[in-house]
NUBA-348257 format. One line per 4 residues: number of its first residue (from 1); for each residue x, y, z of C-alpha. Coordinates in steps of 0.001 Angstrom, whole numbers, padded with zeros to 6 digits. Example, Ala and Ser with C-alpha at 12.3 -4.5 7.8 and 13.67 -1.06 7.14 Angstrom:
2
1 = 012300,-004500,007800; 013670,-001060,007140
***
This chain:
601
1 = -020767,-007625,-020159; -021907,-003969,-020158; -019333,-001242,-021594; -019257,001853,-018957
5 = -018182,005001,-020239; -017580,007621,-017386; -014989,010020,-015357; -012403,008121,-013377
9 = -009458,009858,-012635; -006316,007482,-013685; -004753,006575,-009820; -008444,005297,-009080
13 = -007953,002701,-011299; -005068,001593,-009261; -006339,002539,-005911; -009317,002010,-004674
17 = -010852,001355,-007602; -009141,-001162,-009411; -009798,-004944,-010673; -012778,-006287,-008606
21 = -013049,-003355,-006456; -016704,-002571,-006663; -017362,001382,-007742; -020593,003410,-007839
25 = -021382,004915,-010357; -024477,007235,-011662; -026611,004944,-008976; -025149,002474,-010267
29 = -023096,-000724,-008696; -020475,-002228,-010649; -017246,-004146,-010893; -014249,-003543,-012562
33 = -013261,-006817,-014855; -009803,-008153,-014620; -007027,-007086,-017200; -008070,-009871,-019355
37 = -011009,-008647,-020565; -009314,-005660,-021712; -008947,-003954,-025355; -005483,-004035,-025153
41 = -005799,-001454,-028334; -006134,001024,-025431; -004504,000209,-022922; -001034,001349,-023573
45 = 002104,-000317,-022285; 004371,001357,-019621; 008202,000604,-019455; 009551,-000002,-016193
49 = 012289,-002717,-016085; 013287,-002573,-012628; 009565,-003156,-011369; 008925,-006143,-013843
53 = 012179,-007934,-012245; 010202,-008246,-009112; 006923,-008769,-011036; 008235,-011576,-012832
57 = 007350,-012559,-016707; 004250,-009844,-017373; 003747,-006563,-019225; 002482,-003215,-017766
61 = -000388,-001287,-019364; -002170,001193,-018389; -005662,001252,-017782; -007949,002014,-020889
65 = -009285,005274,-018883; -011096,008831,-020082; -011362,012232,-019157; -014242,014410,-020460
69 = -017099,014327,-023016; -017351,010201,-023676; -017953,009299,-027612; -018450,006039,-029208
73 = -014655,005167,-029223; -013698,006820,-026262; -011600,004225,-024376; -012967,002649,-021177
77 = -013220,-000118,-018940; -015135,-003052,-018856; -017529,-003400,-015672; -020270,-005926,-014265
81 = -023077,-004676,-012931; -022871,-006349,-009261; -024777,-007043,-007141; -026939,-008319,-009526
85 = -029625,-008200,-007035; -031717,-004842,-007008; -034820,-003589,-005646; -037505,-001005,-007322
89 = -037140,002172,-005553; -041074,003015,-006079; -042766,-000401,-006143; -040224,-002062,-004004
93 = -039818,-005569,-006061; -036583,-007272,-005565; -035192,-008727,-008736; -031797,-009114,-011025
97 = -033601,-009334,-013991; -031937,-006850,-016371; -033602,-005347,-019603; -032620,-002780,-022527
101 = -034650,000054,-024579; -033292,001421,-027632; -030326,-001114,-027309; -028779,000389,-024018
105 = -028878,-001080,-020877; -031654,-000148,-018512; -031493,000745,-014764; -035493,001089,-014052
109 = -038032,-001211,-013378; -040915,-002243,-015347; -043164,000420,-012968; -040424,002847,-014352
113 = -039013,003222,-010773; -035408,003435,-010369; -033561,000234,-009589; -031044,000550,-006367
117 = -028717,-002271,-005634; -028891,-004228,-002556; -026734,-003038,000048; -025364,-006616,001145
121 = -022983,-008977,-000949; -021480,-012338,000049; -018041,-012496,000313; -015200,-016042,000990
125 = -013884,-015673,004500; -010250,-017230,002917; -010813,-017368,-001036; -011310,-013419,-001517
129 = -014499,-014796,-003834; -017491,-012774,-004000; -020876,-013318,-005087; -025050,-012156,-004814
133 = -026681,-013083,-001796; -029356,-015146,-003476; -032108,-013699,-002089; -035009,-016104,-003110
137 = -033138,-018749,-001100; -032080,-017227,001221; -036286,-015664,002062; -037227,-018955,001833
141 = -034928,-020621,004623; -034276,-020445,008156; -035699,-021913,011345; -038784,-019837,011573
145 = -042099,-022221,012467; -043843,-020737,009529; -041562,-022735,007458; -044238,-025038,005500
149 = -043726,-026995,002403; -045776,-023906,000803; -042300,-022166,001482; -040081,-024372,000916
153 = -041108,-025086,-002359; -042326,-021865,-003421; -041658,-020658,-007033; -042969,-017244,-006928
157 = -039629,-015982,-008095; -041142,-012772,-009315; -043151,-011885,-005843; -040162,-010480,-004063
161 = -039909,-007296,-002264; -037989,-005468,-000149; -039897,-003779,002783; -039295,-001552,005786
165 = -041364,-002626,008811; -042831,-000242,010564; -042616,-000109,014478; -039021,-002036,014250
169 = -037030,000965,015013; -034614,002007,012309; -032035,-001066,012145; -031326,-004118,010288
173 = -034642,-005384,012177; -036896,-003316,010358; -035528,-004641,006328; -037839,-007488,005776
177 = -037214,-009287,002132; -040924,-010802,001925; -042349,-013534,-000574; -045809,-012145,-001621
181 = -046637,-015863,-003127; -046041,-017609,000264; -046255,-014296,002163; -042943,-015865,003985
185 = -040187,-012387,005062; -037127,-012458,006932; -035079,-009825,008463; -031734,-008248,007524
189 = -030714,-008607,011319; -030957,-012673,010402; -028493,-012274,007746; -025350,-010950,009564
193 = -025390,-013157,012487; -022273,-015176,012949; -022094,-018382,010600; -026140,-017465,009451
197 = -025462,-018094,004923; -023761,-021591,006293; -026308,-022646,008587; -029001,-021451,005239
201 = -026850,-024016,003270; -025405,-021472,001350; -022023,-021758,-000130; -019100,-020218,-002431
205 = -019504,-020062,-005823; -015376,-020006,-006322; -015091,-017161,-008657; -015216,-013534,-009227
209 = -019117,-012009,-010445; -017779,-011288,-013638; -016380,-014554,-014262; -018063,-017645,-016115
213 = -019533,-020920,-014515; -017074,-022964,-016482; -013759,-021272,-015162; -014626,-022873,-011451
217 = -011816,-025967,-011365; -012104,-026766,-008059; -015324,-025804,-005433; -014775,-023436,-003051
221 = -015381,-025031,001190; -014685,-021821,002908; -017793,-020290,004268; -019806,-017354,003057
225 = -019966,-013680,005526; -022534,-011334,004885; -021095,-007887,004464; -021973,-004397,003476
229 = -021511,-003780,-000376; -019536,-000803,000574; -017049,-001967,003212; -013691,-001516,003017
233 = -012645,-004847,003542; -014402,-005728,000483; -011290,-004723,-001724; -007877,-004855,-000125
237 = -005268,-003857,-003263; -001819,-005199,-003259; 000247,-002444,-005184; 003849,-002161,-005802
241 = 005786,000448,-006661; 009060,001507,-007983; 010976,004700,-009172; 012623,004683,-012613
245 = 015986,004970,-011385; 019456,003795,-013484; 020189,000629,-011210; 023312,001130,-009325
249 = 025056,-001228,-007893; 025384,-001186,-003903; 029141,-000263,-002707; 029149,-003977,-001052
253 = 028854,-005415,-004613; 031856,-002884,-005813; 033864,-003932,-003153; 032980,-007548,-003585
257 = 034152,-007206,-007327; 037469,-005285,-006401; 037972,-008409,-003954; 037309,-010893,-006829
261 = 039657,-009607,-009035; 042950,-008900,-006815; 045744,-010815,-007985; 045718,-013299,-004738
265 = 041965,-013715,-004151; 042373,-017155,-006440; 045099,-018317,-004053; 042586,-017134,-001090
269 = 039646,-019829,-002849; 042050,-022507,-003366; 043362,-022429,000059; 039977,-022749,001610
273 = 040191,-022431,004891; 043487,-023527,005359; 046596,-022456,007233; 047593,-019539,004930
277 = 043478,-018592,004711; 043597,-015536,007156; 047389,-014230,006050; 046284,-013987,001974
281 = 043160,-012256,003437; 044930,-009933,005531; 047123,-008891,002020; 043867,-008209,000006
285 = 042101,-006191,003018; 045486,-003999,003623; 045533,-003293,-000298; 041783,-002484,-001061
289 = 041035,-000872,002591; 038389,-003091,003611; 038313,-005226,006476; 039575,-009114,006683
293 = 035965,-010601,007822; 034849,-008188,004178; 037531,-010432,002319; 036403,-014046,004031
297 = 033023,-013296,003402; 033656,-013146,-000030; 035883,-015582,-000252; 032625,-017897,001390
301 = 029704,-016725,-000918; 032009,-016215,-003616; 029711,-018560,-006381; 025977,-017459,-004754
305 = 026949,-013548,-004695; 028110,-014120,-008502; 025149,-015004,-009973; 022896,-011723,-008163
309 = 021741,-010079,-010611; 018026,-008853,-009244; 018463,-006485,-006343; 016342,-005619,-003936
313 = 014396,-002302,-005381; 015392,000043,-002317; 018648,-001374,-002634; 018885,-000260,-006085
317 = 017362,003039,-005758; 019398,003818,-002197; 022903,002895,-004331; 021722,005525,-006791
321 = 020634,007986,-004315; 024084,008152,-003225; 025800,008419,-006389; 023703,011278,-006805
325 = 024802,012876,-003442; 028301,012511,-004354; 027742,014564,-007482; 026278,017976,-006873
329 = 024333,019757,-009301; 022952,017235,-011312; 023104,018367,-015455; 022035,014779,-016653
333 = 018460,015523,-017273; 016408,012645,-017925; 013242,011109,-015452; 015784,011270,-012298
337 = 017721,014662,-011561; 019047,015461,-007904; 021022,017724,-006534; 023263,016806,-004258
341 = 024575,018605,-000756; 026861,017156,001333; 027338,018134,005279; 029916,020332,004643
345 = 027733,022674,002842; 024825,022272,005761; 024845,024872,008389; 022181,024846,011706
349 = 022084,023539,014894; 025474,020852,015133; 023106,018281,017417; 021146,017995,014161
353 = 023183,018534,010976; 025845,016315,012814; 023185,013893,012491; 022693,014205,008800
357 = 024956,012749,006160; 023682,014150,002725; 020385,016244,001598; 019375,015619,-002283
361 = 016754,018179,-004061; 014815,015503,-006322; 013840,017896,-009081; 012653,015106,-010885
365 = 011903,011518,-010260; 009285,009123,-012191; 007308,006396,-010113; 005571,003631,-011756
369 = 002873,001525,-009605; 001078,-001534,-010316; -001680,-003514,-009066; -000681,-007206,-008653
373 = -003809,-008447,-007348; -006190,-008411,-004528; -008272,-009875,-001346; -011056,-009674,000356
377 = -012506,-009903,003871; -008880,-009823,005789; -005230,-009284,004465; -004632,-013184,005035
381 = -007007,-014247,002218; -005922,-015627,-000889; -005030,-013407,-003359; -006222,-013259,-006466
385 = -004029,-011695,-009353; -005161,-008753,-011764; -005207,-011126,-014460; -007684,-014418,-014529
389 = -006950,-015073,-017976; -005238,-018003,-019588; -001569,-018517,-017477; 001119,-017370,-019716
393 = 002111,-013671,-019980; -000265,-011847,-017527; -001156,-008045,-017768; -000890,-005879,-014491
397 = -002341,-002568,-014591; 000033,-000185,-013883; 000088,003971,-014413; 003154,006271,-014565
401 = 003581,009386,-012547; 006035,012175,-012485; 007197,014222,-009618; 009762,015729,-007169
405 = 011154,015343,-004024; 013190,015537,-000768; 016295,013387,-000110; 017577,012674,003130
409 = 021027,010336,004322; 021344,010297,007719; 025336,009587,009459; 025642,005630,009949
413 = 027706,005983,012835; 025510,007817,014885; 022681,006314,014212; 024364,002830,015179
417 = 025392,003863,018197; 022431,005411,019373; 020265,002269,018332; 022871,-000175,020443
421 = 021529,001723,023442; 019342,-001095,025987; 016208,001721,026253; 016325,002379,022287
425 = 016374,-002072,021696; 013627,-002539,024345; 011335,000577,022870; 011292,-000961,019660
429 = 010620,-004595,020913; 007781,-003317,021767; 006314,-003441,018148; 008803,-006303,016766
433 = 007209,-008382,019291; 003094,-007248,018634; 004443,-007198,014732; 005244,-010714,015519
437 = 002094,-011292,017013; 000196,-010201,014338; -000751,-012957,010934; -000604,-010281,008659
441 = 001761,-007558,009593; 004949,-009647,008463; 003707,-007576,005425; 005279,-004065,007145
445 = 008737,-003530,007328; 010701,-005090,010484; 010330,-002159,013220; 013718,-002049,014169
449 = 014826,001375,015953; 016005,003392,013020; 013065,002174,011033; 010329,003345,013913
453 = 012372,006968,014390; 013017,007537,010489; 009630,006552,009815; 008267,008901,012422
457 = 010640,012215,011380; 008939,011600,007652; 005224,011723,009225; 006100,014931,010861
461 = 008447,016488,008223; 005329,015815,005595; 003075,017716,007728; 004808,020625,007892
465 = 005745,020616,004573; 002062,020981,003805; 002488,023940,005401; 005275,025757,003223
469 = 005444,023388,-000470; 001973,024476,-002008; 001034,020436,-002224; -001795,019194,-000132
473 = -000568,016761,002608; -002604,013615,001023; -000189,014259,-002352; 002683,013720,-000687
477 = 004328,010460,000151; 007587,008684,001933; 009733,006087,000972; 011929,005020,003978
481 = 015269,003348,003911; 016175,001967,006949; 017570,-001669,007394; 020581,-002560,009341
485 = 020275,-006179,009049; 022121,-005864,005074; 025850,-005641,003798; 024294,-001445,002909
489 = 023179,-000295,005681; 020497,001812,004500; 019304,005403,006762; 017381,007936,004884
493 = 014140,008906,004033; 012505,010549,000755; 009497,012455,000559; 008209,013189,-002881
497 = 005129,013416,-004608; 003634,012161,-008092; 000819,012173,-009311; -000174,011402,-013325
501 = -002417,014377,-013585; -003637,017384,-010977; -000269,017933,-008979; 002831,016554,-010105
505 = 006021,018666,-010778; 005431,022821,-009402; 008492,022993,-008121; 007290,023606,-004622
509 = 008697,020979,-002871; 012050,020796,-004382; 013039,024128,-003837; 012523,023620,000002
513 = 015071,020762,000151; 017906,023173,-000081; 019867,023006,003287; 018990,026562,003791
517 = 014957,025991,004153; 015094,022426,005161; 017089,022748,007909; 014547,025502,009297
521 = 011591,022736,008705; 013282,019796,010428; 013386,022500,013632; 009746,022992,012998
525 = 008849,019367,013005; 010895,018605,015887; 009011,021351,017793; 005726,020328,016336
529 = 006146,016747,018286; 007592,018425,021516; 003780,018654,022636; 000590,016578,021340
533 = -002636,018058,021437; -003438,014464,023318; -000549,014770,025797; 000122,013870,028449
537 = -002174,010681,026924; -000672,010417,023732; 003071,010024,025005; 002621,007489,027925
541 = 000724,005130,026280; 002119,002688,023760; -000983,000990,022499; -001963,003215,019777
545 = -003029,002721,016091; -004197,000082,013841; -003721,-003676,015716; -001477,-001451,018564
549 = 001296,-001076,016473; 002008,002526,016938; 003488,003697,020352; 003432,007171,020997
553 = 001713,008312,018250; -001424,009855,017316; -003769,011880,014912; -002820,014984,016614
557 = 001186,014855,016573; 002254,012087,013966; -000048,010451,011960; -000818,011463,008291
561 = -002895,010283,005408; -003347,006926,004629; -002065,006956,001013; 000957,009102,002370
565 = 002277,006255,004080; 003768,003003,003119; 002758,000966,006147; -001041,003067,006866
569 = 000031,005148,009738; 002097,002066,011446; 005475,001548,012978; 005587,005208,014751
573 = 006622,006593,017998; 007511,010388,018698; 009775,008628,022059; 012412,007405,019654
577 = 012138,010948,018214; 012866,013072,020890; 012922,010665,023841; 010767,010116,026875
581 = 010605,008619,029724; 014087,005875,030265; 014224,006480,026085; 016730,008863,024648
585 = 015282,009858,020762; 017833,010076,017839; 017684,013803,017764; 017453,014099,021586
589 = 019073,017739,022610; 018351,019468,018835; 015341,021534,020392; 017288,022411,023736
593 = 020260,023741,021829; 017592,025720,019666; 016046,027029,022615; 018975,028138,024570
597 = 020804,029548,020868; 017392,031391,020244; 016637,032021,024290; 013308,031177,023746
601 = 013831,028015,026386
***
């Protein structure tokens, strides 16, 4: 394996170039090894205990990365060259045959033309494997009638080249690989027909290019595609991330502990369901100030809710958001500082600060993502973890980034009344019932009503925050907390950005979430999805976006970039915004009362 010194900013080595993503560089094609093959002298460890509970047994290190001027002990990764395959750029011969002068690794061929890699791998349609198109075989097969025993048992492996045709037009047509010992060619347009490696007799190889022979335990039977070397389907990352947050405990847990230790709730177990059940219940509620259905629930789970001791991460950090709220000006220091403003100390337009429970300036905030594996061809593949070393204690590559933020907690009891509403359940069925639909999407978050218009409000609060924060919209991102379905409800959104090196902390974006600006830029949002650019197209139809699962929703109103958004510009509809049609939006009547206060309606 070939030691590759070069530039690579740190978040590429997460995203989109992490383990077996394939990366270009200096003309050259290569692929990043797994974490196994890495000098672990470099790669330093990151602390993050809340994400390694929902890891499981591992340790996070960063990637063994460089910035600058590369000497001999510079860290760096370990690549592959793949695909192996490459083709003389002057001479045209198409070979993997790799050679070194003065001890480094050579990229030219023996005419001293430059070698360029083949622009076609083969990938596993289910077992995210990918290999070389063996090109030798692969000339040498088909169903043409010029297929002789002189071809098929040709051994002129170093007569290979890699034509264009002339008079074939300018497609795959006109690529001929040609045998100059048989004078046998095919055609690249043979090569991505449906089922064509399978019906060549070509099959998986059951591991990764930079992997031995020996680790293969069991042979691979899912068929081989031809695809571009390039395509994005090549390399689909699963990442998680978390924020370094003190783990709070959600006020359902507190109240399930205040519940466990009144003086009767022993009485309330041993009676079990019997005839005094509902009166000892109805002591405990009037006492603590909780409902009696809180008390029996309790009294039901008590020896399952006991023993939870891993909560969900957004549970975690949406318990600690809160706490924050509750405190004001935050003097703790440390990696997660907000300051907290409650509705009494938000002024605007009453249709939407009545709407919002609690605003939080993140001043600082510390995320930690890590790469836990990845697939290839479609997101239902297998997926193949980061480390393909000996099972034990596995490595996940991981990076550490700083940043700062806007906090939002929107009222409960509005927004559960305004979901209840027939027009707001059937608007959303819309996408529970294509999410449904879909193999893959049970991956995105269920796209229940406050989800869909929470979800949306970030899109369009992050674009105009571009606007007015100093950050470039593709730095910042959302983390949305909306699920109704738990013991916490959970209805708020935070916008932040991190980012371990160019943009990170300027102070830009928490100064706007002081009620005073951010009221102003939740108008401006609003009014920026009033109108589309696409309307009246955009806002009738509800078949927009990746697999249809955006509604009303477009590039020119609501959609943002990629890495912005946790579910890649899904799950959005500017209806459930502002309303539409038999719809009435969350924050329905906020732009009319703005109008007529501002007579500008």
């Amino acid at each position: 394996m070939e030691k590759i010194k070069h530039d690579l900013r740190l978040s590429e080595t997460i995203m989109p170039f992490g383990v077996g993503a394939i990366v270009d560089i200096r003309g050259e094609s290569l692929i990043a090894a797994d974490t196994s093959w890495w000098d672990k002298k470099y790669a330093h460890e990151i602390s993050c205990e809340r994400l390694l509970a929902r890891l499981g047994a591992g340790v996070l290190r960063q990637p063994p990365t460089h910035a600058g001027h590369a000497g001999k002990d510079t860290p760096a990764l370990l690549y592959w060259r793949f695909p192996a395959w490459r083709f003389c750029e002057r001479c045209s011969k198409l070979s993997k045959l790799t050679g070194k002068k003065k001890g480094k690794w050579s990229n030219t061929c023996e005419c001293g033309g430059f070698l360029v890699p083949m622009r076609y791998i083969a990938i596993c349609e289910q077992g995210s494997h990918a290999q070389d198109v063996p090109w030798f075989k692969w000339a040498h097969r088909g169903h043409g009638a010029s297929l002789d025993e002189a071809v098929r048992f040709c051994k002129a492996y170093k007569e290979l080249r890699f034509e264009r045709q002339s008079g074939q037009g300018e497609g795959l047509a006109s690529l001929r690989v040609k045998c100059y010992g048989c004078g046998h060619s095919r055609s690249l347009a043979e090569l991505v027909t449906k089922d064509a490696l399978h019906r060549d007799g070509l099959h998986c190889v059951g591991r990764q290019p930079w992997e031995p022979e020996s680790s293969v335990k069991k042979p691979c039977n899912h068929r081989l595609v031809a695809v571009q070397r390039g395509a994005t389907g090549n390399y689909i990352a699963d990442r998680i991330s978390a924020l370094d947050i003190p783990e709070e405990r959600p006020p359902s847990a507190e109240v399930a502990d205040k519940i466990r230790g009144h003086m009767f709730f022993g009485k309330l177990v041993a009676d079990n369901g019997g005839p005094q059940t509902e009166v000892i219940a109805g002591w405990i509620a009037g006492e603590l100030g909780v409902s009696q259905e809180t008390v029996l629930e309790v009294a039901a789970g008590d020896e399952a809710s006991a023993d939870d001791v891993l909560l969900d991460l957004k549970d975690g950090e949406w318990a600690a958001f809160l706490k924050k709220l509750e405190g004001g000006r935050d003097r703790t220091g440390g990696d997660f500082v907000v300051d907290g403003w409650s509705r009494a100390t938000t002024s605007g337009p009453e249709s939407l600060v009545s709407r919002i429970a609690g605003v939080g300036q993140v001043h600082r905030v510390r995320e930690v993502t890590a790469l836990r594996g990845f697939r290839r061809h479609s997101a239902e593949a297998d997926l193949i973890t980061a480390d393909l070393g000996p099972k034990g204690f596995p490595t996940y590559p991981a990076m550490e980034m700083f940043g700062e933020g806007i906090f939002l907690r929107f009222d409960e009891d509005k927004l559960s009344q305004w979901e209840a509403q027939p027009g707001v359940q059937a608007r959303a069925g819309i996408l529970l019932k294509r999410r449904a639909g879909t193999p893959w999407a049970d991956r995105l978050d269920v796209p229940e009503p406050r989800y869909i218009a929470l979800h949306t409000l970030s899109h369009l609060l992050i674009r105009r925050l571009a606007f007015a924060s100093g950050y470039a919209s593709a730095s910042l991102r959302e983390r949305i907390y909306a699920n109704s379905d738990r013991k916490d409800k959970t209805a708020g959104i935070l916008i932040y950005t991190a980012a371990g090196d160019a943009q990170g902390t300027l102070g830009g974006l928490a100064r706007l979430g002081h009620p005073g600006k951010l009221i102003p830029l939740l108008v401006s949002a609003l009014d920026d999805a009033d109108v589309c650019s696409n309307d009246p197209v955009c806002i009738e139809r509800d078949r927009q976006g990746s697999s249809q699962l955006n509604l009303s929703a477009c590039h020119g109103c609501s959609l943002v970039s990629e890495t912005s958004c946790e579910t890649g510009n899904r799950l959005l509809d500017r209806q459930l915004v502002l309303g539409g049609g038999n719809v009435v939006g969350f924050w329905d009547g906020v732009l009319a009362e703005v109008r007529q206060t501002t007579g500008t309606g």
